[in-house]
DOMARSE-79986 format. One record per residue: residue number from 1; residue in three letters; x, y, z of N, C-alpha, C in turn. Coordinates in Angstrom, 2 decimals. Atoms other than C-alpha are relative to their C-alpha. Layout:
<rs>
{NUM,'ALA',{X,Y,Z},{X,Y,Z},{X,Y,Z}}
...
</rs>
This chain:
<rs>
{1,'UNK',{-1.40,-0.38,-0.08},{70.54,107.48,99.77},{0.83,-1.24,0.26}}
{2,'UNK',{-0.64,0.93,0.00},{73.34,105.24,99.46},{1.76,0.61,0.66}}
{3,'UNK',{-1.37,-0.81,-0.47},{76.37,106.48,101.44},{1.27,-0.43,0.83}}
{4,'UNK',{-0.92,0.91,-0.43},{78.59,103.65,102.16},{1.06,0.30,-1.05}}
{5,'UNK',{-1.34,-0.22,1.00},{82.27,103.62,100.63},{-0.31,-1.40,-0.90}}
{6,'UNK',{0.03,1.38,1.33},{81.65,100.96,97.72},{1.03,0.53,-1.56}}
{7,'UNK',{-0.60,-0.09,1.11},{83.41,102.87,94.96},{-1.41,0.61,-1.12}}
{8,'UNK',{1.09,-0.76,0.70},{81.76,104.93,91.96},{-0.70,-1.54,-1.03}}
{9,'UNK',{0.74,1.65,0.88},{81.24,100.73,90.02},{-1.42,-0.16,0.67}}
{10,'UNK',{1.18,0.58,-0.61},{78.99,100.13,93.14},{-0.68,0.97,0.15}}
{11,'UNK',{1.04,-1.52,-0.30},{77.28,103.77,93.36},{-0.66,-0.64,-1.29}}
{12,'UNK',{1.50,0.37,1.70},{75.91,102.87,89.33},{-0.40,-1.13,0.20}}
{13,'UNK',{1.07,1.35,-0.03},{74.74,99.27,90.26},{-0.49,0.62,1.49}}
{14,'UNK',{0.71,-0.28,-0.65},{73.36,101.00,93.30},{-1.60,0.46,-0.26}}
{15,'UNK',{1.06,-0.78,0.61},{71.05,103.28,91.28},{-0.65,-0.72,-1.28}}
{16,'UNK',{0.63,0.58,0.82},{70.43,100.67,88.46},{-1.36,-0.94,0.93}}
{17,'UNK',{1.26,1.08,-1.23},{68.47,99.03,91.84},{-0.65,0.97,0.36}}
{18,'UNK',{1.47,-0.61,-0.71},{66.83,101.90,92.79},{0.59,1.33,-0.76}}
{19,'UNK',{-0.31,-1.23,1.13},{66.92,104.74,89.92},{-0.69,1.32,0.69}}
{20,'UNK',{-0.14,-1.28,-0.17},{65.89,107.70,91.99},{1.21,-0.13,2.14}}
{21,'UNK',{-1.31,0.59,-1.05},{69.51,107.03,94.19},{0.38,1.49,0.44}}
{22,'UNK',{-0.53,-1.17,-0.01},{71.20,110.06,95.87},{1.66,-0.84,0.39}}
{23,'UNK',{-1.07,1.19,-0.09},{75.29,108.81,95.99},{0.66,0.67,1.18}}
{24,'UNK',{-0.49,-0.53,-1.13},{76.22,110.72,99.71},{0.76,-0.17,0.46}}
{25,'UNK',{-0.35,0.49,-0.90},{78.81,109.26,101.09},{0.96,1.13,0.80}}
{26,'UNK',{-0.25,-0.96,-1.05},{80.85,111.16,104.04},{1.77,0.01,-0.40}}
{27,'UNK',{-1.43,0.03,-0.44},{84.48,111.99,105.05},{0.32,0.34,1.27}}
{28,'UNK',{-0.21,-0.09,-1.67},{85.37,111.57,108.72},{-0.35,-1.49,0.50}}
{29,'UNK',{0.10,1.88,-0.69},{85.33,108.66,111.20},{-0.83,0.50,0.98}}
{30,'UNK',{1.02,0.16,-0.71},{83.32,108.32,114.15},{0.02,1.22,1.21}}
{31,'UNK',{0.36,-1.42,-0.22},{84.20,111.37,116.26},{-0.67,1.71,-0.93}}
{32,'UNK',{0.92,-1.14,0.85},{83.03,113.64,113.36},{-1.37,-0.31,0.17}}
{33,'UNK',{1.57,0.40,0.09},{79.94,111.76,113.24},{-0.28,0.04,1.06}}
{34,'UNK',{0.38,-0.07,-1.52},{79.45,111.93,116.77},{-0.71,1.50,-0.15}}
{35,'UNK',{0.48,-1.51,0.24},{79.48,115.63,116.45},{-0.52,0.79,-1.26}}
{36,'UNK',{0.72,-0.62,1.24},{77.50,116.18,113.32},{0.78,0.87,-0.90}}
{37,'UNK',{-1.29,-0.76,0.19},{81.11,117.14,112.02},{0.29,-0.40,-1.50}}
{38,'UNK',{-0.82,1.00,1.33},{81.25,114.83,108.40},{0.10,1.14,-1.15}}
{39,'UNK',{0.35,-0.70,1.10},{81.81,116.00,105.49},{-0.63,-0.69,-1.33}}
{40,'UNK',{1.03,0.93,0.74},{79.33,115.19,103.00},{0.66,0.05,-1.17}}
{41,'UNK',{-0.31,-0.20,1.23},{80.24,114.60,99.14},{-1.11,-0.67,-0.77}}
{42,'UNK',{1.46,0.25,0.67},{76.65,114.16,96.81},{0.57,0.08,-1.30}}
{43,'UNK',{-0.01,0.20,1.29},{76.18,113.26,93.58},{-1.29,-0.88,-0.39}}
{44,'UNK',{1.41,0.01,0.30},{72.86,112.95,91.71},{-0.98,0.49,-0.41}}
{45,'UNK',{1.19,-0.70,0.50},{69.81,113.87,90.63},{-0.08,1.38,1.33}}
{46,'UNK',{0.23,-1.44,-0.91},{69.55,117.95,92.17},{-0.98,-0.31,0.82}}
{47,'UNK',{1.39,-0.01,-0.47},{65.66,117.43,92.99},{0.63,-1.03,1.12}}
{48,'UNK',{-0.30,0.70,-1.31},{67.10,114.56,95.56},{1.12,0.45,0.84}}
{49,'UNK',{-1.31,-0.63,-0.77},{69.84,116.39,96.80},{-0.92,1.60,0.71}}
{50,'UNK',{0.85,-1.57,-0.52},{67.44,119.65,97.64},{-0.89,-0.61,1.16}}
{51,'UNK',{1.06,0.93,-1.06},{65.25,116.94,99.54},{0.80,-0.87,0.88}}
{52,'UNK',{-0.53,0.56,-0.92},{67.89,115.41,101.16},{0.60,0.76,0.66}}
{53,'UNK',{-0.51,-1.42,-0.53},{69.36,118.84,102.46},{-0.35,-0.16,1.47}}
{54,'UNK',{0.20,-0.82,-1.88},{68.03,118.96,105.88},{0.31,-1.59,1.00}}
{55,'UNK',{-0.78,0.81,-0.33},{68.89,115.42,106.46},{1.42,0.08,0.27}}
{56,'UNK',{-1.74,0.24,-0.08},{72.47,115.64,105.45},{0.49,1.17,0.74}}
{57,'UNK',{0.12,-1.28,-1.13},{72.45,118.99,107.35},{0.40,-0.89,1.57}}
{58,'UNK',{0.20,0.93,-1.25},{72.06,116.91,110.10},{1.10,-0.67,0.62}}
{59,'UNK',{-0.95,1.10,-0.22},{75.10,114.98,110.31},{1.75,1.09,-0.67}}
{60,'UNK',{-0.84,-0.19,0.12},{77.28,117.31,108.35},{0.91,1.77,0.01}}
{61,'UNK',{-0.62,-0.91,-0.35},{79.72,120.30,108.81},{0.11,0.87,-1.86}}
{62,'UNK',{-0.59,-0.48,1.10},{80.09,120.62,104.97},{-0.55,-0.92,-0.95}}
{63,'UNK',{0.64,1.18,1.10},{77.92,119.43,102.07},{0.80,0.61,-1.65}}
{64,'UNK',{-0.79,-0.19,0.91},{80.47,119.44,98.58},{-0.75,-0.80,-1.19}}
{65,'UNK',{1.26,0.32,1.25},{77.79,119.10,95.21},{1.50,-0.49,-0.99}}
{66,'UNK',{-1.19,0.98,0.71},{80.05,116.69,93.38},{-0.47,-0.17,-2.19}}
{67,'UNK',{0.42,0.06,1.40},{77.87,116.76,90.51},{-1.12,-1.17,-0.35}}
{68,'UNK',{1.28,-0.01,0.23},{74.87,115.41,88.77},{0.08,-1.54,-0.21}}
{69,'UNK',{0.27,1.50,0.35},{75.92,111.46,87.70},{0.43,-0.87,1.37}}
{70,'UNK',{-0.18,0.85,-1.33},{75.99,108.74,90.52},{1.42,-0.62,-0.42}}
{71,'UNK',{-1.41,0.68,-0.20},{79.49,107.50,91.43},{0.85,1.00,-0.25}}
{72,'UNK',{-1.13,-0.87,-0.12},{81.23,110.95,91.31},{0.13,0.19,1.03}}
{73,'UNK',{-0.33,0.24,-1.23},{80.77,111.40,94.96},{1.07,-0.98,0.39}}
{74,'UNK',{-1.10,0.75,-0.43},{82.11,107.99,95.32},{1.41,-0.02,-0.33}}
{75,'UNK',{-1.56,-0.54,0.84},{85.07,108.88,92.99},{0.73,0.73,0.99}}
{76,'UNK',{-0.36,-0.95,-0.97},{85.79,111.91,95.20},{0.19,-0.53,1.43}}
{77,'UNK',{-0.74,0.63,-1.63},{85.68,109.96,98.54},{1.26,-0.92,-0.44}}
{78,'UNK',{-1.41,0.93,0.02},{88.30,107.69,97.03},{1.03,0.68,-0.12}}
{79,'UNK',{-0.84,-0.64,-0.32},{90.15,110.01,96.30},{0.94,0.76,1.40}}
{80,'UNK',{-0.47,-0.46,-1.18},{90.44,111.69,99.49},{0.46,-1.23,1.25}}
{81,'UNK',{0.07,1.23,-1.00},{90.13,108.57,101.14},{1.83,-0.70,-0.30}}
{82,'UNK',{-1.12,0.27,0.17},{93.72,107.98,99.24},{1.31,0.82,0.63}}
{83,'UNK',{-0.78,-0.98,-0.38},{95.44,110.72,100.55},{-0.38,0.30,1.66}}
{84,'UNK',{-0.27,0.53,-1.17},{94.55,110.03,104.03},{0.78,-0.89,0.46}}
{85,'UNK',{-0.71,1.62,-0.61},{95.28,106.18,103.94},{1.56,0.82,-0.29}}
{86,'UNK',{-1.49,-0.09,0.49},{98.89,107.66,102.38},{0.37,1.22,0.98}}
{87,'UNK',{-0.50,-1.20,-1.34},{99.37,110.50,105.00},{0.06,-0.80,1.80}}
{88,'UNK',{-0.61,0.44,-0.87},{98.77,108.01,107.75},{1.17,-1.37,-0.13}}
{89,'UNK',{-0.81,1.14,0.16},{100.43,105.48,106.23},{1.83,0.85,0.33}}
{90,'UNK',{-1.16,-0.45,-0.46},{103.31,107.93,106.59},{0.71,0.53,0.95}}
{91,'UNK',{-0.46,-0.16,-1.66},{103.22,109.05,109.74},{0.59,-1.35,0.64}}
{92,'UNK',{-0.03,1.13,-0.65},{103.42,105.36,110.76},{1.98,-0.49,-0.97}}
{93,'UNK',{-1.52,0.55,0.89},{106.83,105.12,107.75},{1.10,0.96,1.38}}
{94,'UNK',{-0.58,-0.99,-0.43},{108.23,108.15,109.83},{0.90,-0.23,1.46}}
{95,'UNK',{-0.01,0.70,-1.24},{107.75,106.69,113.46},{0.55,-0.86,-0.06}}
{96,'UNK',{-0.64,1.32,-0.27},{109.12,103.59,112.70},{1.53,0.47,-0.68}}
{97,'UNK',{-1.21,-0.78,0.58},{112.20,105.41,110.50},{0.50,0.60,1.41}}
{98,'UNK',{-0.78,-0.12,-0.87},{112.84,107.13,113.75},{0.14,-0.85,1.12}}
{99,'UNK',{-0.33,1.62,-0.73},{112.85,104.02,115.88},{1.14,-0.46,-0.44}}
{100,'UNK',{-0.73,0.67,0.53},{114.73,102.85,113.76},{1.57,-0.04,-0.61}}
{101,'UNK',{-1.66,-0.62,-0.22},{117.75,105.30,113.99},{0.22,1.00,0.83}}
{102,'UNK',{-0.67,-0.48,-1.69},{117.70,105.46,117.50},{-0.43,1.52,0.45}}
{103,'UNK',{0.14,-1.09,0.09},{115.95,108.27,117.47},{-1.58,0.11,1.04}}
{104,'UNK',{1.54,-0.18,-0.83},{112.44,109.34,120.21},{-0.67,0.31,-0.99}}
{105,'UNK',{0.80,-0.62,0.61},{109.90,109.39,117.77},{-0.82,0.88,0.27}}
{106,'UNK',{0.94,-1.57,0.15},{107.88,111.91,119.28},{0.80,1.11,0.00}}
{107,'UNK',{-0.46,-0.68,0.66},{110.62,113.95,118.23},{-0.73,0.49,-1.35}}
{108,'UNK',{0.54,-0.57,0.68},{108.66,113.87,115.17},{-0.69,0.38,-0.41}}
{109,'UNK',{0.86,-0.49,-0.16},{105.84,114.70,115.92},{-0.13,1.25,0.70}}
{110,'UNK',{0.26,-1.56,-0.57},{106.89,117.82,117.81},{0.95,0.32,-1.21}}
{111,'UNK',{-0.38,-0.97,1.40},{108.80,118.79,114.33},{-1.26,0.61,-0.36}}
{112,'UNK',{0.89,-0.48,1.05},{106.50,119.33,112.43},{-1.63,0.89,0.89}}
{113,'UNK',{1.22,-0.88,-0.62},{103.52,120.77,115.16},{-0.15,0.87,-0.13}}
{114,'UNK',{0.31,-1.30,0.60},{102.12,123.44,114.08},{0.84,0.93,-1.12}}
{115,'UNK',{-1.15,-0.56,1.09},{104.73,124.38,111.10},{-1.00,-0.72,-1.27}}
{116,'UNK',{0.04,0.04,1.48},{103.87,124.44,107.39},{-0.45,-1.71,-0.17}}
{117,'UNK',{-0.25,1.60,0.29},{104.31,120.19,107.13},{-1.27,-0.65,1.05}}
{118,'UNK',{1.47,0.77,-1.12},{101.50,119.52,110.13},{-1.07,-0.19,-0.68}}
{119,'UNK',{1.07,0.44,0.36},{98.41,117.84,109.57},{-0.90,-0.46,1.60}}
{120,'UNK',{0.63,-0.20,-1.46},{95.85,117.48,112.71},{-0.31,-1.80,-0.18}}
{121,'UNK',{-0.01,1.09,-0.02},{95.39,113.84,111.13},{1.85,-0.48,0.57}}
{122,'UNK',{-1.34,0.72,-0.27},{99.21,113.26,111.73},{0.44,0.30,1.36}}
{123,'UNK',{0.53,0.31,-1.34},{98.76,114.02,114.91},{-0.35,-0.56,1.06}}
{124,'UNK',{0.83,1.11,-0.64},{96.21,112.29,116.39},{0.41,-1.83,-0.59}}
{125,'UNK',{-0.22,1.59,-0.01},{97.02,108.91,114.61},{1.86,0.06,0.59}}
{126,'UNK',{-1.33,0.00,-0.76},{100.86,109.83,115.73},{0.41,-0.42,1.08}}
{127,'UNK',{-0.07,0.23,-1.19},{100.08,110.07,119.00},{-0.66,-1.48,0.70}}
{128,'UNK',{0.31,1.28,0.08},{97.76,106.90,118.75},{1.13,-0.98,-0.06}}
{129,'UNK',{-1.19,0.74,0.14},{101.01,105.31,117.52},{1.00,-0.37,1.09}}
{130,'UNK',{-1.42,0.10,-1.19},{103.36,106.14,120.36},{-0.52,-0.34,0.85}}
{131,'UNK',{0.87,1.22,-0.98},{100.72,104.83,123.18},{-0.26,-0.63,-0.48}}
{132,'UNK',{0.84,1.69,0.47},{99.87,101.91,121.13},{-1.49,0.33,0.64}}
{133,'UNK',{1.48,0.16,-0.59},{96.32,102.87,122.24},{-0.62,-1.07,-0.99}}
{134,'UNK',{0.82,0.81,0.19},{94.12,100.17,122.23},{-1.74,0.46,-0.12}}
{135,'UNK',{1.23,-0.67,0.30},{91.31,102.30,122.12},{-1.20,-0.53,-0.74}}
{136,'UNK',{1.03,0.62,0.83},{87.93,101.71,120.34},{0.24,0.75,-1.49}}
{137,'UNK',{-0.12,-0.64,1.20},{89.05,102.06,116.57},{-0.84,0.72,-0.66}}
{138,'UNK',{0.53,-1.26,0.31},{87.96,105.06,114.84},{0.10,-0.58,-1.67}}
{139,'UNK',{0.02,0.76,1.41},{88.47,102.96,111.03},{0.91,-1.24,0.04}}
{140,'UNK',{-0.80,0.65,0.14},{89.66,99.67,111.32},{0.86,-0.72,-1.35}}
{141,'UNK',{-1.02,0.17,0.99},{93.12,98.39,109.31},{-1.11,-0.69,-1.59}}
{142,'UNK',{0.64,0.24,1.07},{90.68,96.01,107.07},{-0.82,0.50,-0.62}}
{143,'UNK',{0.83,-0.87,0.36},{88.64,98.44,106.44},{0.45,0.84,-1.22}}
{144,'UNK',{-0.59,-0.79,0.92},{91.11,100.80,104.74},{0.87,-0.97,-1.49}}
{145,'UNK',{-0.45,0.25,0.84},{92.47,97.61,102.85},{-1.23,0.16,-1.10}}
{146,'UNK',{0.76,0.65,1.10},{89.06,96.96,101.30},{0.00,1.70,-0.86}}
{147,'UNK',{0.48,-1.25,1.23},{88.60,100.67,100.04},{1.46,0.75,-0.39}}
{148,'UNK',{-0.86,-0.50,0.81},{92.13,100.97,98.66},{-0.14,-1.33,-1.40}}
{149,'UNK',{0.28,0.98,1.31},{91.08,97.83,96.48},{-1.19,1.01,-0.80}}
{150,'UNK',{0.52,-0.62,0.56},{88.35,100.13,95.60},{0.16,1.06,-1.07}}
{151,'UNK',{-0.75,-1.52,0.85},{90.76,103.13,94.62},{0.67,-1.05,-1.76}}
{152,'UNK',{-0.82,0.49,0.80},{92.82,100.50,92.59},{-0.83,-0.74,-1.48}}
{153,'UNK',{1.04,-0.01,0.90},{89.57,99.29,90.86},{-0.58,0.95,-1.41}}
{154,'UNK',{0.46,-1.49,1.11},{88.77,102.83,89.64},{0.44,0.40,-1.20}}
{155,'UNK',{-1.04,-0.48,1.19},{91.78,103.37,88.05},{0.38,-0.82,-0.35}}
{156,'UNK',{-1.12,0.79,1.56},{92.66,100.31,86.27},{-0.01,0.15,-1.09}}
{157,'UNK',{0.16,-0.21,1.66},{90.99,101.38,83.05},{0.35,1.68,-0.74}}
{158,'UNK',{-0.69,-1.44,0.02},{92.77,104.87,83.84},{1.64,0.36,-0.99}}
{159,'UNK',{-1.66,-0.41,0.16},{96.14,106.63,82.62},{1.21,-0.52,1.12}}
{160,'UNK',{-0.84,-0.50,-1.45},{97.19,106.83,86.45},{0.80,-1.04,0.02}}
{161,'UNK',{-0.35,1.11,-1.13},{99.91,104.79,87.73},{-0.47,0.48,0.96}}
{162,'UNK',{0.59,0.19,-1.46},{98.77,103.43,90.56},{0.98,-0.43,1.20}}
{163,'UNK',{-1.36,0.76,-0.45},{102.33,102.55,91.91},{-0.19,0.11,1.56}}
{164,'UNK',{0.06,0.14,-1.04},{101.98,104.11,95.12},{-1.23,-0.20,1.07}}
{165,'UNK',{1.17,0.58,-0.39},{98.09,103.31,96.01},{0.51,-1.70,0.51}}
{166,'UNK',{-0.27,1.51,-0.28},{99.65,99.62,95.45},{0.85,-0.06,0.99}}
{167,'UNK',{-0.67,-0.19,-0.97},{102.31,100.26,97.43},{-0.22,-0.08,1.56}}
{168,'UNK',{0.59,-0.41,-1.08},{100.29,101.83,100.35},{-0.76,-1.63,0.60}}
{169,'UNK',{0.97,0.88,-0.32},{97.80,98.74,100.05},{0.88,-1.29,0.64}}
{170,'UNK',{-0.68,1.20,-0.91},{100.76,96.15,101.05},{0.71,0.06,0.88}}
{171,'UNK',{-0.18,-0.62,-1.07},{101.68,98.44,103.66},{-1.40,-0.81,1.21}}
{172,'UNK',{1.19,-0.01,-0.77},{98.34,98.27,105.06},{-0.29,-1.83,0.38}}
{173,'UNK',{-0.03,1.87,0.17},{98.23,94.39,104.17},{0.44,-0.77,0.72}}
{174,'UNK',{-1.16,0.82,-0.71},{101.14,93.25,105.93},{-0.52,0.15,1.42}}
{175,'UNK',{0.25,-0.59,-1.65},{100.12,95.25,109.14},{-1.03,-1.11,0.29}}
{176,'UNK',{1.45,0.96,0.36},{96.77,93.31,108.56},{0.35,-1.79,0.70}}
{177,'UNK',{-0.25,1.38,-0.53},{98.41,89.81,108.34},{0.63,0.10,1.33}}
{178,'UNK',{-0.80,-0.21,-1.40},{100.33,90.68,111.63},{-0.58,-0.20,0.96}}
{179,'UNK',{0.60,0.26,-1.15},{97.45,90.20,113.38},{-0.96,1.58,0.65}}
{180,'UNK',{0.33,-1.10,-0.51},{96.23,94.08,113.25},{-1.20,0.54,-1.06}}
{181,'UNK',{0.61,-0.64,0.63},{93.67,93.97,111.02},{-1.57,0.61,0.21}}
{182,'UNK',{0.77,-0.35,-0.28},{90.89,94.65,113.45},{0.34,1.45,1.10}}
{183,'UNK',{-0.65,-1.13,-1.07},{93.15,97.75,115.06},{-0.25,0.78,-0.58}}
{184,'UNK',{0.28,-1.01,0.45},{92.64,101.33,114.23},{1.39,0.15,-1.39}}
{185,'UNK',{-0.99,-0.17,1.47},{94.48,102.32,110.86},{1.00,0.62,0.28}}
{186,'UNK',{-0.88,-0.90,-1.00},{97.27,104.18,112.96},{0.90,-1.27,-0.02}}
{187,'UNK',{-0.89,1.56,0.09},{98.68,100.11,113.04},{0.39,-0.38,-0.86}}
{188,'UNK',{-0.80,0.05,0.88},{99.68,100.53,109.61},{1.62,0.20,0.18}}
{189,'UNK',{-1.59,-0.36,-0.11},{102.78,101.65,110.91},{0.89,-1.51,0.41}}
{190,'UNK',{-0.26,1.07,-0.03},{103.15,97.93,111.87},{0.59,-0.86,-1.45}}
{191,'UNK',{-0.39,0.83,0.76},{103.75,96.87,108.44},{1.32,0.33,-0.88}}
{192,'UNK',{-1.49,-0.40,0.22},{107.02,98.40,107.96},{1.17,-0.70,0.93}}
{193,'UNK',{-0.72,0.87,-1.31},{108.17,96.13,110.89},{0.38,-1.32,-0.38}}
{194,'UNK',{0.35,1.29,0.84},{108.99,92.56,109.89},{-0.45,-0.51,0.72}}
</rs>
């Protein structure tokens, strides 16, 4: 099993190195995995996915059969993995927008609590935001730059604009050069700051 975020390029030179590959990789950070909470996304040969079952059992809350060629899993974590980085990246646009017209940002974080617009990620990195917790990061900033280079990889030989992936990534970038690129990804909201 190969179940690191590399992108679906590095899932097929994964399995050209070892041709009976399963492509697993997860969704969640380190309190999911704590609590055997991830969510799995597979892709691969069935017969290794039936044999890796009580393993990935093991670790996850939710195993999602992605399908039979290696690097659709990884496809699928990028994806999701985009629509995180861009949900906290906006909590962090939001917070600093109300800073920034004089406004208590945890105002906006009690908008939206529990209404239609909440997210339990916007939330928790929200509230990360407004204590500046220094905490032990849960995905650090360089982390999320390298696997939005990944997303941007995927799709260059795509239809997609990629306008706001790029976007997101010199969000994340800037925060980065600032000096935050070993802080939890919640310090994106730093790169809207000059």
């Amino acid at each position: 099993m190969q179940a690191a975020t590399i992108g679906p390029d590095g899932a097929r030179d994964a399995a050209h190195r070892a041709p009976q590959l399963l492509d697993p990789p997860v969704l969640g950070t380190r309190g999911p995995a704590e609590a055997g909470a991830l969510v799995t996304l597979t892709s691969g040969p069935a017969e290794l996915a039936r044999k890796a079952g009580p393993v990935l059992e093991g670790y996850s809350s939710k195993i999602v059969d992605v399908g039979r060629r290696i690097g659709q899993a990884s496809s699928l974590k990028l994806v999701c993995n985009a629509w995180v980085d861009l949900l906290v990246a906006g909590v962090g646009q939001s917070i600093a927008m109300a800073q920034q017209l004089d406004l208590d940002p945890a105002l906006f974080l009690h908008a939206i609590a529990d209404g239609p617009v909440d997210a339990a990620v916007a939330q928790v990195k929200g509230a990360a935001i407004l204590s500046e917790a220094t905490a032990e990061p849960s995905f650090v900033l360089s982390g999320v730059v390298k696997d939005i280079d990944l997303m941007l990889a995927a799709v260059n030989d795509t239809d997609l604009d990629a306008a706001l992936i790029a976007a997101m990534r010199d969000v994340y970038q800037r925060a980065a050069d600032n000096g935050y690129s070993d802080h939890d990804m919640a310090a994106a909201w730093r790169g809207f700051l000059p």
